[in-house]
N, C-alpha and C positions, 0 to 999 in steps of 0.2 A: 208469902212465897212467890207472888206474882210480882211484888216490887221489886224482890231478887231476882229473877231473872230476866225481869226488862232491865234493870242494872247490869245486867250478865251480857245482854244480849247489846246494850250501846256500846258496854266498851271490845265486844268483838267488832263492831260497827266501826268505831272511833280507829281499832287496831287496824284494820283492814284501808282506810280510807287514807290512813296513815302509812299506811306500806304500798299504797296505791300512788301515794303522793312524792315518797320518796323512790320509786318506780321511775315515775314522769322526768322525777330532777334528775334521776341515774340517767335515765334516755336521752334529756335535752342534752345531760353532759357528753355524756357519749355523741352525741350528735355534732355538739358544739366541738367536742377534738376529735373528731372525723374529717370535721370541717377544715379543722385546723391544721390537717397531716394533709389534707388533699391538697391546702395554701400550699404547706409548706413542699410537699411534692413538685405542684406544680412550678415553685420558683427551685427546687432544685435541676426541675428539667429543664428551666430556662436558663439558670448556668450552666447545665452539661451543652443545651445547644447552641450557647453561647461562646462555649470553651471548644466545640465538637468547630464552630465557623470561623473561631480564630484561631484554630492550628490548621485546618484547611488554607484560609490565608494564608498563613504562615508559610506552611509548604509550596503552596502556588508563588506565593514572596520570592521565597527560595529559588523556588525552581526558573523565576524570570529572571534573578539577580545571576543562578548560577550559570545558564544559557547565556544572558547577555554578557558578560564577561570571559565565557568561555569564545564565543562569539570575539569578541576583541582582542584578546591574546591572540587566537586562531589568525586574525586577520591581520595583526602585528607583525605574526613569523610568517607568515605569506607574502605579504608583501616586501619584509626582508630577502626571501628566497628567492620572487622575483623579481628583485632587484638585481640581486650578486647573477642571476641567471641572466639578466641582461647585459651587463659590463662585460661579462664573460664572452658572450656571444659578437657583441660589438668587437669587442678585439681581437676576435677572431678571422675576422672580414679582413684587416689591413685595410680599411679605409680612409680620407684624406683628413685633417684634425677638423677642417671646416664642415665636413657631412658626419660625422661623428658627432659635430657639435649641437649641427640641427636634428639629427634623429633622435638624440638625448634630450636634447628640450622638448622635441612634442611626443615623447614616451613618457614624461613625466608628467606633460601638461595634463596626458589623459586622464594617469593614476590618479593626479590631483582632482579632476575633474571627475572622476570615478567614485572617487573618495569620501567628496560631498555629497554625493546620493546617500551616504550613511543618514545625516540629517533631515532628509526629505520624508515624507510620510506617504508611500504607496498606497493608489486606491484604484478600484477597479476600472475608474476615467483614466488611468494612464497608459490604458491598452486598448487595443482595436480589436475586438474580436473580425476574424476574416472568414474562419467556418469551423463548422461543428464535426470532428473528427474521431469524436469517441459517446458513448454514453454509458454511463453507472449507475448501479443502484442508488446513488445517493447526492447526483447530481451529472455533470458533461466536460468533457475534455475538448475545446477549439484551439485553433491554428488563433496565434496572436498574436499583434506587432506593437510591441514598445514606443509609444508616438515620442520621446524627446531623443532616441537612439535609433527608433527603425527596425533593431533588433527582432528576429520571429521568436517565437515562445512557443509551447505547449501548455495551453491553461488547463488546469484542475478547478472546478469551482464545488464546492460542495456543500449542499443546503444543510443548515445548521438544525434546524429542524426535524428534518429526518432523521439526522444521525441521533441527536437527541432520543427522538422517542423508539428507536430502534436502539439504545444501549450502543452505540458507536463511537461515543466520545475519545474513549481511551485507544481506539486503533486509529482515529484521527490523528492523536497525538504522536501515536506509535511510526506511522506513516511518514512524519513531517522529520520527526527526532530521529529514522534511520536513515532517510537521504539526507539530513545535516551532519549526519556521523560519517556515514560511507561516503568517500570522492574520491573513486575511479572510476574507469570506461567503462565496469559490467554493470553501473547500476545508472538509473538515469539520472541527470544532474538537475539537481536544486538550486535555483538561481533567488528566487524572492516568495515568501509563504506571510499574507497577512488574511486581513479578517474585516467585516464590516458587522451591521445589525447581525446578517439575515446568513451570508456566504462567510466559507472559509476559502483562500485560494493558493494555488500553488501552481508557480513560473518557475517550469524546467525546459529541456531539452527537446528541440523536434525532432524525433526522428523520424522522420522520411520516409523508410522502405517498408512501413507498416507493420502490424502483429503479425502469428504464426497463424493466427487464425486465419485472417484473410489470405496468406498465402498458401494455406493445408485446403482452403477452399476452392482454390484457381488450380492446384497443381494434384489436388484427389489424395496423390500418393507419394512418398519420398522414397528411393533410391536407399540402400541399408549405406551407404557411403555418406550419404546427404544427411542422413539421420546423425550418424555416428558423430560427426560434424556439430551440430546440433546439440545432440545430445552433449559431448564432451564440450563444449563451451558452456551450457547452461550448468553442466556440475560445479566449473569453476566460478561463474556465477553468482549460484545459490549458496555454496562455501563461503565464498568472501561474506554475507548474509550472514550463514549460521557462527563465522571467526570474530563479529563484530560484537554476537550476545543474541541475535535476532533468529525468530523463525519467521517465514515469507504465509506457509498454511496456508495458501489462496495460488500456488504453482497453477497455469494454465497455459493453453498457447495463446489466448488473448493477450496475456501480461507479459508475453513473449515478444520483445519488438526487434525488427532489423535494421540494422541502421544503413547507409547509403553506401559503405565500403563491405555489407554483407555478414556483419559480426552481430550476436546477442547481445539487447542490451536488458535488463530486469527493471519492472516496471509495476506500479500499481500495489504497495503495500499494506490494502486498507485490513487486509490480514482475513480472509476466508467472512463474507456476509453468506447472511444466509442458511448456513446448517443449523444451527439453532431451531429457524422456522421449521424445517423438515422434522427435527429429532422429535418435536411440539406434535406436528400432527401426527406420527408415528404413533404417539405416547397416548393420544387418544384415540387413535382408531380401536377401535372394539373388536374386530377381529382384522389380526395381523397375518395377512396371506400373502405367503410366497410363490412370485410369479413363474407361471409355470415354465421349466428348462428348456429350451430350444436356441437353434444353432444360427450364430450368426450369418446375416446372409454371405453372398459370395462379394468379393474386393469389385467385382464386374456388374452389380447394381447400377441399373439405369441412372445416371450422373443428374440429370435434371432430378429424379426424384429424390435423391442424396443432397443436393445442395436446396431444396428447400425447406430437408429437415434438418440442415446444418442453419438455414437461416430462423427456422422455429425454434430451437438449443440457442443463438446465440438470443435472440430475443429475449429468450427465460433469464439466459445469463447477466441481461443487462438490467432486470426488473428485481425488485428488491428484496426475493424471495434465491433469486441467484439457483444454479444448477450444482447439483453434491458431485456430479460426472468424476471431478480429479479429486476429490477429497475423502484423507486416509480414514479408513476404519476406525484406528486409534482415537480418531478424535469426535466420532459419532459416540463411543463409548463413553467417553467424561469421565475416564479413570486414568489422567494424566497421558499423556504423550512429550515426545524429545521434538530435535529438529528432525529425524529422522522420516515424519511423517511425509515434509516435502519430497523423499526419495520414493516413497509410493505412488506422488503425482505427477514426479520426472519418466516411474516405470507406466503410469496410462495416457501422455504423452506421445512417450516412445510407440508403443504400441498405437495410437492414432496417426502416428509418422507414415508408418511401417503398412498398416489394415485401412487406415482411410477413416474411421469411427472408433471412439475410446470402447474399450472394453463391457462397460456396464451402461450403455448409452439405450433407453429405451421410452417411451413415447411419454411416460409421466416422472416425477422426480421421486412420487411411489416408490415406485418401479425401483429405480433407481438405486437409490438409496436401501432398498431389500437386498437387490442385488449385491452391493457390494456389502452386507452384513452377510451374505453369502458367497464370497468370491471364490470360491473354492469351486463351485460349481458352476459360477460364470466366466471363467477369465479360461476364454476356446480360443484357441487360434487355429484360425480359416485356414479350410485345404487348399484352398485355388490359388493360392498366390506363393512360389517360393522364397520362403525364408530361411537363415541360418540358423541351425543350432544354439549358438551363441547370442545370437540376439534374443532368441525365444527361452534360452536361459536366462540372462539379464534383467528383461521382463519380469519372468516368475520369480525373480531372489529381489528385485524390488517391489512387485503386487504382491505382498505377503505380509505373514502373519507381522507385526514389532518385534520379537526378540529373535526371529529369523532372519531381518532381512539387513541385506549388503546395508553396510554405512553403519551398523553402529557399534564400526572400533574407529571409526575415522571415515574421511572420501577418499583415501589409499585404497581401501577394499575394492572400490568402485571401479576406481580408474585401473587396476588390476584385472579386471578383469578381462575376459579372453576377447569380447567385444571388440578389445580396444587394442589389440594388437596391431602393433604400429603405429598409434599416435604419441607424437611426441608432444609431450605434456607442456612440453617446456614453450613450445612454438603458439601451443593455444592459450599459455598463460599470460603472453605478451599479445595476444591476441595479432600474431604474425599465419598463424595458419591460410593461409591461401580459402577462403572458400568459394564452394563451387556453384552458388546466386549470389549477383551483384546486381541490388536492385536500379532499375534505370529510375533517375533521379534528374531532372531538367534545372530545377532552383530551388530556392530556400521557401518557397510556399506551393511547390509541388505537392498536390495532394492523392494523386493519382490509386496509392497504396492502399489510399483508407474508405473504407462503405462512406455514401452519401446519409449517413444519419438522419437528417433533415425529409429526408425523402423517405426515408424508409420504414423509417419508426413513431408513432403517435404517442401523443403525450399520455403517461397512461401515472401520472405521478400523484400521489396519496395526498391530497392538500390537505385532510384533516388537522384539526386543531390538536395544540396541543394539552396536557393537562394542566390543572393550573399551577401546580408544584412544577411542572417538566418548564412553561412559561416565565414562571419566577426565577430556575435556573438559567432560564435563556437569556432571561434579563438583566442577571447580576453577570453575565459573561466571565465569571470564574472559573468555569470551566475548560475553557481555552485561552487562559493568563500565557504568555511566552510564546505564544503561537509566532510572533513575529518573526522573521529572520531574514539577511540580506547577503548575498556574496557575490559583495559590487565590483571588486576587483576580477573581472574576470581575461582583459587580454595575456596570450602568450609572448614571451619575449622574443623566443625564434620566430615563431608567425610575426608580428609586429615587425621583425626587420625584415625578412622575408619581403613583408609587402612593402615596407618603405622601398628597399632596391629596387623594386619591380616600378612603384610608381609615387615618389614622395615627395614630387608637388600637389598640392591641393588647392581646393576654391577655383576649379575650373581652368589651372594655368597647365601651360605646355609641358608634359612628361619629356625629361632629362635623363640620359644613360651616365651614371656615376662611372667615372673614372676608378679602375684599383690600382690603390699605389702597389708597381712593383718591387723587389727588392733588387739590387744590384746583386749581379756574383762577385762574390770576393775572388 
């Protein structure tokens, strides 16, 4: 009986060790195509992000191949157009066949010599910087002169780095690709946009007569004539902007600039920095308090103490946390917005025209930013100063709600309104309106318009590193493929004779009064 059951008892022993064994080999298998799915994983996500970098190329491919050739047709029919604009103009003078002869040869000589700049490779040794005339969240704007031409500039340099780890890439791009689209007088001109390691750059237009801000700071207050002015020019503007596909979302009087005959020109596209930051620490504040209601002071505020809190605001605005002051509710929300937003920061604008201080302007960007999640109960206008009806209408039907406010059946709406009674649209679309500042201007590196930056402001710029991934991107420079652009051809053909008649000998020789041939009367 006891041999039976030690018999009993091994092959329970034997079963068990046996089932124990075959345990172990289910586990290692298991373990072993565990192993095998995590390979084969892992090489599948090395094709996806293999496949994920060559359709990124692809499209960055694309997008340089499609730029640079649109880039070439573009400069193909332009230089056709100013050609036949030139012929046209020469024979219109009745000049003698020998001055005809030579104005046409060194009109051509230039294009040609214009022309080859296409092949040259811009770098930021081919400029002189002369001074510092701006500052941004994300780099500085100087006065700067083209050493093989002489030419002044307005330089943009913008650190690549920042933009990087601030999520800026794509408004950099945005920036660059709507002054290469837009070329008219309301927007400022883009002349050459290239790139190094470290900088992005962009040679445009000087203008001269400085921002809205510098002048809203010297002059306190605008005149509801001087506004209207203003105002109706910047509409036509920001239109041309929203008719190309573009929203600006960054409207301010900084980005406001006047040029030397007194007209608007739009500037500064890098498309609204900064709210993000704001909406972020909003988002964690723990208790979100609403700053308590009270009334703006009077328009008659001690002036020195007004412009030093205009000088603290612009400081904010130039730091790369930037100021929400003109920026629509709509888009503090993140539940989509139109162009329409820009006509809420044309209506707190206006209103800084008009009151001397934007509507929701208070000591922190807190503040702020509450405020205009409350504008209902902050958008007062001051008893001390008289205003129109019509303008303080205007105002309220642009500082409002989105699906209230003026502009979104069109800028008909706009320019309809009562504000604008008596301007002829037609005068300010040709930008013939008369207006009533014309900044005094001495030369083409007159800087008189603009704050001394250098003086004013310390370097207060984020040098941190970046991360290693954000580094990698920096360094594969994909990111900004086609950034390049040139529009070398830039003399006019009327100007160009213009100043031949006036003086078209060169190299130092004795200026000649051209003879015009007259014609006999029959």
């Amino acid at each position: 009986m006891s041999f039976f059951r030690i018999g009993k008892r091994n092959k329970k022993k034997n079963k068990k060790e046996t089932q124990k064994k075959e345990q172990e080999k289910l586990q290692e298998k298991e373990q072993q195509n565990k192993k095998k799915k995590e390979k084969e994983e892992e090489k599948e996500e090395e094709v996806v992000k293999t496949n994920e970098y060559t359709i990124k190329k692809s499209k960055e491919t694309k997008q340089y191949l499609e730029t640079y050739f649109s880039n070439l047709n573009k400069s193909s029919l332009e230089r056709m157009k100013r050609r036949r604009e030139f012929e046209e103009n020469l024979k219109s003078q009745n000049l003698p066949k020998k001055e005809i002869g030579r104005i046409r040869d060194e009109f051509y000589k230039k294009e040609n010599s214009q022309n080859r700049l296409k092949t040259k490779k811009l770098t930021a040794c081919d400029f002189e910087i002369l001074k510092i005339i701006g500052k941004g969240a994300f780099g500085i704007v100087s006065l700067a002169r083209e050493k093989s031409t002489g030419d002044v500039y307005a330089m943009k340099i913008l650190n690549k780095q920042k933009m990087i780890k601030q999520g800026q890439v794509d408004h950099a791009k945005t920036e660059r690709d709507l002054m290469v689209t837009i070329d008219n007088p309301w927007i400022v001109t883009l002349y050459y946009s290239f790139q190094d390691e470290n900088y992005l750059y962009l040679i445009m237009d000087y203008i001269a007569g400085g921002d809205m801000m510098t002048h809203l700071i010297k002059r306190e207050i605008l005149s509801e004539e001087e506004t209207r002015f203003y105002i109706a020019e910047t509409i036509v503007a920001v239109s041309t902007v929203h008719q190309m596909g573009f929203i600006h979302r960054d409207l301010k009087p900084d980005n406001l600039l006047i040029d030397k005959r007194g007209h608007i020109t739009l500037t500064d596209f890098g498309l609204s920095k900064g709210y993000k930051t704001i909406r972020k620490e909003m988002e964690e504040e723990k208790e979100f308090k609403i700053p308590q209601k009270k009334k703006h002071k009077n328009s008659t505020t001690n002036k020195k103490i007004r412009q030093k809190a205009w000088k603290a605001r612009r400081k904010l605005a130039y730091s790369t946390v930037g100021t929400p002051d003109y920026i629509a509710i709509e888009i503090f929300w993140r539940k989509g917005y139109s162009e329409t937003c820009d006509w809420w920061s044309l209506g707190v604008i206006m209103f800084e025209m008009i009151f001397g201080f934007p509507p929701f302007a208070s000591e922190s960007r807190r503040e702020t930013f509450q405020m205009i999640l409350n504008w209902k109960e902050y958008l007062i206008f001051p008893e001390d100063i008289y205003v129109s009806d019509e303008a303080k209408d205007l105002i309220s039907k642009l500082v409002c709600s989105p699906k209230d406010r003026l502009g979104n059946n069109g800028v008909q709406e706009i320019k309809k309104h009562p504000f604008f009674n008596g301007i002829d649209w037609d005068l300010v679309e040709k930008r013939q309106k008369e207006p009533l500042y014309v900044p005094e201007v001495s030369g083409i590196t007159d800087t008189r318009h603009f704050e001394d930056f250098e003086d004013e402001f310390s370097s207060d710029e984020d040098d941190s590193l970046l991360s290693d991934e954000d580094q990698k991107q920096l360094e594969k420079q994909d990111q900004f493929a086609g950034y390049t652009y040139k529009r070398v051809n830039k003399q006019r053909p009327k100007v160009f004779i213009q100043e031949w008649l006036t003086n078209f000998e060169e190299n130092g020789k004795k200026k000649k009064k051209i003879r015009v041939k007259k014609h006999k009367k029959k």
